[in-house]
C-alpha positions as CSV (number, residue, x, y, z in Angstrom):
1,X,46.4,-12.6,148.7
2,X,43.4,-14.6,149.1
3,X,43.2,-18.2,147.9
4,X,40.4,-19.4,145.3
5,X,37.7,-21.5,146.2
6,X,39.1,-24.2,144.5
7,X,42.4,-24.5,146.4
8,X,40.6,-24.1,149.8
9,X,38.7,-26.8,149.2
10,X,41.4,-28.9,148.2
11,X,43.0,-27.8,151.1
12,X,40.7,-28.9,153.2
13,X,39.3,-31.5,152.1
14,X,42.7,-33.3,152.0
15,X,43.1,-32.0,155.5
16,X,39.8,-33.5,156.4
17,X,40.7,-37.0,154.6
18,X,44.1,-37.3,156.2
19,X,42.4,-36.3,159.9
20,X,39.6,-39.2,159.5
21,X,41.7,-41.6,158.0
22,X,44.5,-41.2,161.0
23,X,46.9,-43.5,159.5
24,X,48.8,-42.5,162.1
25,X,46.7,-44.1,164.8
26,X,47.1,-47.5,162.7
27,X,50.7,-47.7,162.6
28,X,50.7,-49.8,166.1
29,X,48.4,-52.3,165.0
30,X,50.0,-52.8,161.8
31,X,53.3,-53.6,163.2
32,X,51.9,-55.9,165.3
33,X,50.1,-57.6,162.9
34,X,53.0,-57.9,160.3
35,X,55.3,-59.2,163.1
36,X,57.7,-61.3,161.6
37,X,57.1,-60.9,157.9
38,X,59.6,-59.5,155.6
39,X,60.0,-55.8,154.5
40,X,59.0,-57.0,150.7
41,X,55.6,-58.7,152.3
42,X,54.8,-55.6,154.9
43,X,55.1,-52.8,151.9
44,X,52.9,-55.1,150.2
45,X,50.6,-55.2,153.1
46,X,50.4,-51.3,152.8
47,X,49.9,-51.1,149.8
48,X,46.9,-53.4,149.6
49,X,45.5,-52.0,153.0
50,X,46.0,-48.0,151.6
51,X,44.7,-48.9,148.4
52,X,41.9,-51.1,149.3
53,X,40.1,-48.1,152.1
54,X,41.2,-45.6,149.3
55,X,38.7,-48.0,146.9
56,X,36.0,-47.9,149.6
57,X,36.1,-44.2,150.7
58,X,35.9,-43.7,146.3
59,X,32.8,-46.1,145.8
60,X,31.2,-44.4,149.2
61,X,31.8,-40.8,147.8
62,X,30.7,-41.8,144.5
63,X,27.7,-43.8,145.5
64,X,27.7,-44.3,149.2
65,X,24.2,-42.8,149.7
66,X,22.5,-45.1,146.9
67,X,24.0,-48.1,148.4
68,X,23.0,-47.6,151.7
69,X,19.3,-46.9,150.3
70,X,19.6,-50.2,148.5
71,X,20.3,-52.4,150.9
72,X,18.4,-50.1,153.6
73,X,21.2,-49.5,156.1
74,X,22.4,-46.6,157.7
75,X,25.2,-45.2,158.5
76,X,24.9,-45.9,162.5
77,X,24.4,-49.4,161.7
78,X,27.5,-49.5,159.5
79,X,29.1,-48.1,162.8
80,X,27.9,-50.4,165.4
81,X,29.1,-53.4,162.6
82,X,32.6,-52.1,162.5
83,X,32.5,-52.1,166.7
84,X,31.7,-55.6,167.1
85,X,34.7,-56.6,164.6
86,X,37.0,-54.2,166.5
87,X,35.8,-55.4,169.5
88,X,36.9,-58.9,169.0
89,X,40.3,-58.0,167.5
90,X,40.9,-55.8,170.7
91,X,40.1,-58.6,172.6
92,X,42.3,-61.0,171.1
93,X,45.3,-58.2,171.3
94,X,44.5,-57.6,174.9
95,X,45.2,-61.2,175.9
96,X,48.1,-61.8,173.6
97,X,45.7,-64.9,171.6
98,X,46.9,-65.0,167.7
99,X,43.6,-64.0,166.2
100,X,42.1,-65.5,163.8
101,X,42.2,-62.1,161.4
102,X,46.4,-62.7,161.4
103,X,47.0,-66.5,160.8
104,X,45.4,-69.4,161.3
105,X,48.1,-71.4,161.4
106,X,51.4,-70.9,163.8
107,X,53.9,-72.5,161.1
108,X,52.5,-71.8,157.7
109,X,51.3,-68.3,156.9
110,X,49.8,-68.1,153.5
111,X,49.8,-65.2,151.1
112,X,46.0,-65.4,151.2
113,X,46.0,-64.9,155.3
114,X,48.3,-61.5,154.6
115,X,46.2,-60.1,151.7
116,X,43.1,-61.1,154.5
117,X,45.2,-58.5,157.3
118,X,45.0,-56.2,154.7
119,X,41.7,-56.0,153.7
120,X,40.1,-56.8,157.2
121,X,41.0,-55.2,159.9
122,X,43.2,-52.6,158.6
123,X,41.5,-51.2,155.2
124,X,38.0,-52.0,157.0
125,X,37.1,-51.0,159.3
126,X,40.3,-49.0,160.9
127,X,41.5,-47.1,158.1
128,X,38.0,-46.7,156.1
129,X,36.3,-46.7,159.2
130,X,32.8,-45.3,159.9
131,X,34.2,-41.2,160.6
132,X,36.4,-41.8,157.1
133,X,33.0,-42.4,155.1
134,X,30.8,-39.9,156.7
135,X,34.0,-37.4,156.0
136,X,34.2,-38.5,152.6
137,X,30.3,-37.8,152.3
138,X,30.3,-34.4,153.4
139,X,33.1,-33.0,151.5
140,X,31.8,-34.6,148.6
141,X,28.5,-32.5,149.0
142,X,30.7,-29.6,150.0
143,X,32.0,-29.2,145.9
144,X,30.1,-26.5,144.0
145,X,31.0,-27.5,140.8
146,X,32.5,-30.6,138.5
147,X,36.2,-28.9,139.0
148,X,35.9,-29.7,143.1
149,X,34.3,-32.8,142.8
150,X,36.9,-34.3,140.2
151,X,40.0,-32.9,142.5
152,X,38.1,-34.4,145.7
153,X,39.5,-37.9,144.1
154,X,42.8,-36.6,143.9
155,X,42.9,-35.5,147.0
156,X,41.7,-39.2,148.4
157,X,44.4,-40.4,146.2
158,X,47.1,-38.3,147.7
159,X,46.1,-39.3,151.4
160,X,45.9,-43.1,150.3
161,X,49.8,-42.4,149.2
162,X,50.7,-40.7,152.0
163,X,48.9,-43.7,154.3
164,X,50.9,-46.4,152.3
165,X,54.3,-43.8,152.9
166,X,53.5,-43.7,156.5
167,X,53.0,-47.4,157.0
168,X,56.2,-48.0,155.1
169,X,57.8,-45.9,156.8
170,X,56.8,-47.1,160.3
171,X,58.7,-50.5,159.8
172,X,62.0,-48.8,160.7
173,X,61.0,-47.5,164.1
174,X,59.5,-50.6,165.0
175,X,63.1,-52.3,164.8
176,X,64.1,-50.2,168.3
177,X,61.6,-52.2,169.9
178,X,62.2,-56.1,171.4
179,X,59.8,-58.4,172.0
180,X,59.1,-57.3,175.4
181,X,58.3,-53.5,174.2
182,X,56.2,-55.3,171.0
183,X,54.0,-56.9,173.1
184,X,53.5,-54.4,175.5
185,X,52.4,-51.9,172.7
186,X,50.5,-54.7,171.6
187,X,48.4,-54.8,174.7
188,X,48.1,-51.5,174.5
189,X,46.7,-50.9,171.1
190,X,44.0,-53.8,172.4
191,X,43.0,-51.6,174.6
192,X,42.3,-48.7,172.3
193,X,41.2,-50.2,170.0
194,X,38.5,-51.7,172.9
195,X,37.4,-48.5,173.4
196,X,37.4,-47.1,169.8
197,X,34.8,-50.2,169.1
198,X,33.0,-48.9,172.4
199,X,33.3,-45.6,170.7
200,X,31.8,-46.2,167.2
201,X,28.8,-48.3,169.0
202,X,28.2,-45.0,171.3
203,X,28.1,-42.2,168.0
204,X,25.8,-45.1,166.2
205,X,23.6,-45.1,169.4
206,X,23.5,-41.4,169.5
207,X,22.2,-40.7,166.3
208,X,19.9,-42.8,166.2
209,X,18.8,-40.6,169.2
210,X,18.9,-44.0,171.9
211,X,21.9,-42.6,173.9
212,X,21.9,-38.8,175.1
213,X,24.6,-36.2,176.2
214,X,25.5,-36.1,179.8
């Protein structure tokens, strides 16, 4: 029996959401940057870091090409934006420096420095990064009809729960690693996260026509 139109789109949309979003691919950094803190103040973490790219990805859907127009940006430069911010986190990670993003002192972390993880790097620009809102811009144009574009939201809003499950769920796995292995996978995610910023500053230089295929 074939679907409806309305349950493939949810389908994939969510599909799409969950694929660009790649919480996944966040759960190294966010270990690393929540080092340390409690399991009450990492859940919080994300939940404010879910939440807060789930708000952005919304607002782009909703009015993403109107703000761009207003403030006469484009996408690409949004992308080569979010590069040079990943690109000095990586950094930091690469050569094991606190970075200014985590804490900015070594004693005395404040509420406002965690809620400041949250929001930057890991809502924006690693969760919501630059793929997420171009994603959330075409399967917005994708719905027909005010029944798809209504149950696009809930679709966001179930991959913004699942982000904040998997997160959550991550800070059990990272007790099987010591300090030795945490730093290590530390390093590491500096690196890709080096070359993701490499990345985003490559697709913004492509379409904007500068860089060509090999």
């Amino acid at each position: 029996m074939h679907s409806t139109p309305l349950v493939e789109y949810i389908l994939l949309t969510t599909s799409a959401l969950f694929i660009s979003i790649n919480p996944l691919a966040v759960i190294p950094a966010f270990l690393l940057m929540t080092h340390g803190d409690t399991a009450a103040t990492r859940a919080r973490i994300a939940a404010t870091a879910a939440g807060t790219a789930g708000l952005v990805l919304a607002v782009f859907a909703f009015a993403g090409t109107w703000i761009l127009k207003l403030f006469g940006l484009s996408l690409p430069a949004i992308q080569i934006a979010g590069s040079i911010i990943l690109l000095g986190i990586s950094l930091d990670m690469v050569y094991g420096r606190r970075s200014t993003t985590h804490v900015t002192n070594e004693e005395t972390i404040t509420a406002a420095d965690k809620e400041s993880i949250a929001l930057m790097p890991l809502a924006v620009p690693m969760l919501a990064d630059p793929g997420a809102i171009s994603t959330t811009f075409i399967m917005q144009n994708k719905a027909i009809d005010l029944e798809q574009k209504v149950s696009f939201y809930f679709c966001l809003a179930a991959v913004v729960i699942a982000t904040f499950v998997i997160l959550r769920l991550s800070v059990h796995g990272a007790k099987w690693l010591g300090p030795v292995g945490q730093k290590m996978m530390g390093r590491l995610m500096g690196l890709l996260l080096c070359a993701m910023a490499i990345q985003f500053a490559i697709n913004a230089l492509k379409q904007m026509g500068i860089v060509l295929n090999s």
